[in-house]
C-alpha positions as CSV (number, residue, x, y, z in Angstrom):
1,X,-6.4,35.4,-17.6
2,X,-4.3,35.9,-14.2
3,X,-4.8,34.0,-10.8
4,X,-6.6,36.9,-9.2
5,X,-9.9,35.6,-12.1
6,X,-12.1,33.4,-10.6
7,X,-11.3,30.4,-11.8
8,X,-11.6,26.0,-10.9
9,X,-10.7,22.8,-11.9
10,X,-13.1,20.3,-11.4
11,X,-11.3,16.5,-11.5
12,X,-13.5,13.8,-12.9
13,X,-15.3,16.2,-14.8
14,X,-17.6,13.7,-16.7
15,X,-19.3,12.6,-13.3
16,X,-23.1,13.6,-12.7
17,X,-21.9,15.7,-9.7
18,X,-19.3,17.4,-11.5
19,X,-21.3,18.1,-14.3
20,X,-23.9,20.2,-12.2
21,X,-20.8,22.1,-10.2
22,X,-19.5,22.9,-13.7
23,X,-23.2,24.6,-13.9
24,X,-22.8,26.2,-10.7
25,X,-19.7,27.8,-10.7
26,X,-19.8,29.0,-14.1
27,X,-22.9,30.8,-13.1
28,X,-21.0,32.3,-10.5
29,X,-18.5,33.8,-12.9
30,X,-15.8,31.0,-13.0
31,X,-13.8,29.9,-15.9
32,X,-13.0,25.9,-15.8
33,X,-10.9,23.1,-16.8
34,X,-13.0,20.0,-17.0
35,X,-10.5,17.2,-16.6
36,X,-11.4,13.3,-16.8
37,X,-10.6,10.2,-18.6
38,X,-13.4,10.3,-20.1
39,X,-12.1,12.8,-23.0
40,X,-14.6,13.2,-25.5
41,X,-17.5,13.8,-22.6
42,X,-16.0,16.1,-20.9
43,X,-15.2,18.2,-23.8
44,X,-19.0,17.8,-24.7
45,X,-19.7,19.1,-21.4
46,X,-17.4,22.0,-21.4
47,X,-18.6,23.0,-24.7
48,X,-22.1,22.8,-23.2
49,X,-21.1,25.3,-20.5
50,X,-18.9,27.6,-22.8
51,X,-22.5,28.0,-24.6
52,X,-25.0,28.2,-21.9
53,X,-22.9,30.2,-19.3
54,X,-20.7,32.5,-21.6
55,X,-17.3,31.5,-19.7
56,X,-13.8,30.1,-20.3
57,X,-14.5,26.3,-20.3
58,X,-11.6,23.6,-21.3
59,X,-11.7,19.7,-21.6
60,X,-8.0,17.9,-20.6
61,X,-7.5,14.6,-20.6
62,X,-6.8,13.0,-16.8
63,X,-6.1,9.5,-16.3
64,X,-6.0,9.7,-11.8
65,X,-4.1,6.5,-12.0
66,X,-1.5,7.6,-14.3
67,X,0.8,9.2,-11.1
68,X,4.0,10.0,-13.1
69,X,1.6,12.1,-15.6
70,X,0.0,14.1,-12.7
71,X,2.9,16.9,-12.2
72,X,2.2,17.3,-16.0
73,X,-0.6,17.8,-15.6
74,X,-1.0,20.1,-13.2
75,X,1.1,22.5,-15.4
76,X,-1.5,22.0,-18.3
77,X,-4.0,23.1,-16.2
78,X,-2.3,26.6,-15.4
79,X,-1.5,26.8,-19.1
80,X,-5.4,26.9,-20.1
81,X,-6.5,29.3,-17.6
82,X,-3.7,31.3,-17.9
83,X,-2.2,30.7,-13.9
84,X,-2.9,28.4,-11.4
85,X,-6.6,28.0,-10.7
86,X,-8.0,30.0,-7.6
87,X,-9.5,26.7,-6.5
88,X,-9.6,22.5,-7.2
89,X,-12.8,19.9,-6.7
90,X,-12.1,16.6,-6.6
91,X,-15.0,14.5,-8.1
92,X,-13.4,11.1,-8.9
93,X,-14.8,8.3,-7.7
94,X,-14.9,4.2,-8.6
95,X,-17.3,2.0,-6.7
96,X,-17.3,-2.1,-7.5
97,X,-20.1,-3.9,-6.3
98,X,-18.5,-4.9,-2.5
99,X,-18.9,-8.4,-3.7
100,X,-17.1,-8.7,-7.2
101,X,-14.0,-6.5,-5.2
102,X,-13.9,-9.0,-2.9
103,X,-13.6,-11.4,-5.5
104,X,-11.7,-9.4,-8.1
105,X,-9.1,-7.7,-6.6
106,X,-8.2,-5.9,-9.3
107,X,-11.5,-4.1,-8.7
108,X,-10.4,-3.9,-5.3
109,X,-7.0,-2.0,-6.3
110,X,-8.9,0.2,-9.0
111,X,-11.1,1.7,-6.2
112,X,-8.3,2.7,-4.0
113,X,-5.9,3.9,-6.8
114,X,-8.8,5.9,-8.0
115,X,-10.4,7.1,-5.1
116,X,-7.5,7.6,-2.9
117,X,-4.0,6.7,-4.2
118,X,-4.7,9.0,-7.8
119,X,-6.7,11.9,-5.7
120,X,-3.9,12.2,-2.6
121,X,-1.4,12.0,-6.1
122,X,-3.4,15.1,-7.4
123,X,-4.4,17.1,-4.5
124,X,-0.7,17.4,-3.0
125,X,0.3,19.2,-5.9
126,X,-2.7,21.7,-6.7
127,X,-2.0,22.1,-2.6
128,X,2.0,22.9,-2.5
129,X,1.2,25.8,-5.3
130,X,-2.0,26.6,-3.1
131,X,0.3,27.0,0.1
132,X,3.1,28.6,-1.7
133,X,0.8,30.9,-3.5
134,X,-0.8,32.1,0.4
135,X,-4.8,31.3,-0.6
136,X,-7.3,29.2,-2.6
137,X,-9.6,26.1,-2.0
138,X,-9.6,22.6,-2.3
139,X,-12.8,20.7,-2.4
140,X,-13.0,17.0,-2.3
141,X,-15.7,14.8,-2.8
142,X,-15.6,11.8,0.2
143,X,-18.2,10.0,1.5
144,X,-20.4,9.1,4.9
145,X,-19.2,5.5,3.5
146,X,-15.8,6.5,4.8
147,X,-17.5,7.4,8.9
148,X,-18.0,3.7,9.5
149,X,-16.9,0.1,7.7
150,X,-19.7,-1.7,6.9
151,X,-20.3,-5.2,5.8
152,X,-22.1,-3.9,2.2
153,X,-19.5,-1.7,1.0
154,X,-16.1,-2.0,3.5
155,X,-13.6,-1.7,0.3
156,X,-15.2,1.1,-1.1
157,X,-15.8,2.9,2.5
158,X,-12.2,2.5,3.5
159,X,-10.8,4.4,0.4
160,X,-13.0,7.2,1.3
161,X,-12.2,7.2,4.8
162,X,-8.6,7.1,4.3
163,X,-10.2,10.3,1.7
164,X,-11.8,11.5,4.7
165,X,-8.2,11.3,7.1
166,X,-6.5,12.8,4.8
167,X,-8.5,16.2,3.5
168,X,-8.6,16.6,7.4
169,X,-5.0,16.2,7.4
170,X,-4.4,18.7,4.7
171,X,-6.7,21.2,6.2
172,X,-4.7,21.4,9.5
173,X,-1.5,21.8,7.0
174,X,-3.0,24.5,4.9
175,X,-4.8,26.5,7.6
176,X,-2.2,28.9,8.2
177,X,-1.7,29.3,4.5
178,X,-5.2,30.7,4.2
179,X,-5.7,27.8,1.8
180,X,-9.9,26.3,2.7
181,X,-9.9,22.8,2.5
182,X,-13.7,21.2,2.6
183,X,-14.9,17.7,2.8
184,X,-17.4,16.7,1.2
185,X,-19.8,13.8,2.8
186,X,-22.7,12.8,0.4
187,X,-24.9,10.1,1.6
188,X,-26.8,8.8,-1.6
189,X,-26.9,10.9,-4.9
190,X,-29.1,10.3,-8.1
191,X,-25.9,9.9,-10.7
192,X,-24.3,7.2,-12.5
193,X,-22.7,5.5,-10.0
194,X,-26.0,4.5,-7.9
195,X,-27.9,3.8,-11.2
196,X,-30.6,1.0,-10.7
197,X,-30.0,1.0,-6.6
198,X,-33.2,1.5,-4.6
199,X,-32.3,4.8,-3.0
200,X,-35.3,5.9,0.0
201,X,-36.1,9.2,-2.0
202,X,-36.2,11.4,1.2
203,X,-32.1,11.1,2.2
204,X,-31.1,11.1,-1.7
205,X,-30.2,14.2,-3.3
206,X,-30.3,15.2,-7.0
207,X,-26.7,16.5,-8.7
208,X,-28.4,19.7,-8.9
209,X,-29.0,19.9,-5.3
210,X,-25.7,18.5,-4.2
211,X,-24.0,21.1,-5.9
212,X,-25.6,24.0,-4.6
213,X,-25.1,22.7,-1.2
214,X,-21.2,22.0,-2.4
215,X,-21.3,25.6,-3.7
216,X,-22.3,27.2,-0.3
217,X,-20.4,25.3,2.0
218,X,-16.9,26.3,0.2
219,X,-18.1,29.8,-0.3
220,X,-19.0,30.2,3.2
221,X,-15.2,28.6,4.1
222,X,-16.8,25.8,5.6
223,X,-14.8,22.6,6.9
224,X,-17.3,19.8,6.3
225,X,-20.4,19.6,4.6
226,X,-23.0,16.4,4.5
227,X,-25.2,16.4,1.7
228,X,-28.5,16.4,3.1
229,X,-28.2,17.0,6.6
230,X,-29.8,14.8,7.6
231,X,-26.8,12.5,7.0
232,X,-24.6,14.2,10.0
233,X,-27.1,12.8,12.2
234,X,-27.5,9.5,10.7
235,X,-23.7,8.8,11.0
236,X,-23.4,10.1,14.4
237,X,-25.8,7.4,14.9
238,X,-24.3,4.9,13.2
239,X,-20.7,5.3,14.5
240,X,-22.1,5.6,18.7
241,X,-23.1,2.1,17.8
242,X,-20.5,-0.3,20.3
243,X,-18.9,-2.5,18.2
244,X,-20.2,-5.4,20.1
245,X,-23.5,-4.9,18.8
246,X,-22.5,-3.7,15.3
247,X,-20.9,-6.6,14.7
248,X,-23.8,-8.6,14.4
249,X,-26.1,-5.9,12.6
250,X,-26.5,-6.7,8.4
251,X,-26.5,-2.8,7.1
């Protein structure tokens, strides 16, 4: 398989999310590498998609917070599909409840090596073969948490806008590389992580339906995508609000 195949790994490969862009970009022809600490799902999943796609699908191992294991990584990933990958999405994610990380800060640490620390870890060195190479795409999950600190979920919101900061960041690097870098700004999802929270049904999206939109958006070379628009508007709201007032507001 060279580097000119279509070809993706997806990071945090057991995730709901990731599990329905495994679906959509094998339907679009792409062979994957399915990576997560998760081990055993992920290879259930990739077999899942080997069968019901008829394409190159591989499980490997990834533990984000393992940094001195990432350049190693990395080179496993070009072993199983045969070159580097034509493209990268970042699906990792850990959110506490904003009260026990307050109170645990072990919790606290997890979410930023997870969702920031171990993805920055990653994404630098999928990007230096990316820049060297002259083309591909990184994709990486962030959040409209990240747009605006608030009182409910300020630990988790700050590792995605720091997320947020830095895909931006990268994109400006890897511009005249003709390497796309998107952000990715869901507001709520139906997938593990919000399991059991009452989600208003209207401004959620399913997995299936985030990944489509995912789908488009890089296809289309697109900077930013919110997943469902309406979010863009929401947060536009949300972060014209003068501090003064949003100080004193409970959301």
């Amino acid at each position: 398989m060279s580097e000119t195949t279509k070809t993706a790994v997806i990071l945090g490969g057991a995730s709901t999310v990731a599990r329905a862009l495994a679906a959509t970009y094998a339907q679009a022809g792409y062979a994957l590498v399915l990576a997560d600490i998760d081990y055993d799902e992920v290879a259930r999943i990739a077999a899942d998609t080997r069968l019901r796609h008829n394409v190159a699908c591989e499980p490997l191992y990834l533990d984000a917070t393992a940094f001195d294991q990432h350049n190693a990584f990395v080179g496993q990933c070009a072993e199983k599909l045969g070159g580097d990958p034509e493209g990268v999405l970042l699906c990792l994610g850990y959110m506490p409840a904003q009260e026990d990380a307050q109170a645990r800060f072990e919790l606290a640490r997890r979410a930023f090596d997870t969702n920031l620390t171990g993805s920055v870890s990653l994404l630098e060195r999928f990007a230096a073969r990316f820049e060297k190479r002259g083309h591909g795409f990184i994709v990486g999950l962030s959040s409209v948490a990240g747009d605006r600190g608030r009182r409910a979920n300020y630990i988790y919101g700050a590792t995605k806008a720091g997320m947020t900061c830095y895909l931006s960041g990268l994109r400006n690097r890897l511009s005249a590389a003709g390497v796309q870098v998107l952000t990715v700004k869901p507001g709520f999802m139906d997938t593990k992580m919000t399991y059991g929270m009452p989600l208003p049904g209207p401004l959620t999206a399913s997995p299936e339906a985030a990944a489509q939109a995912i789908f488009r958006a890089q296809q289309r070379g697109k900077d930013v995508a919110y997943v469902t628009f309406l979010w863009r508007y929401i947060m536009l709201i949300i972060t014209s609000i003068p501090e003064w007032k949003f100080k004193k507001m409970n959301i």
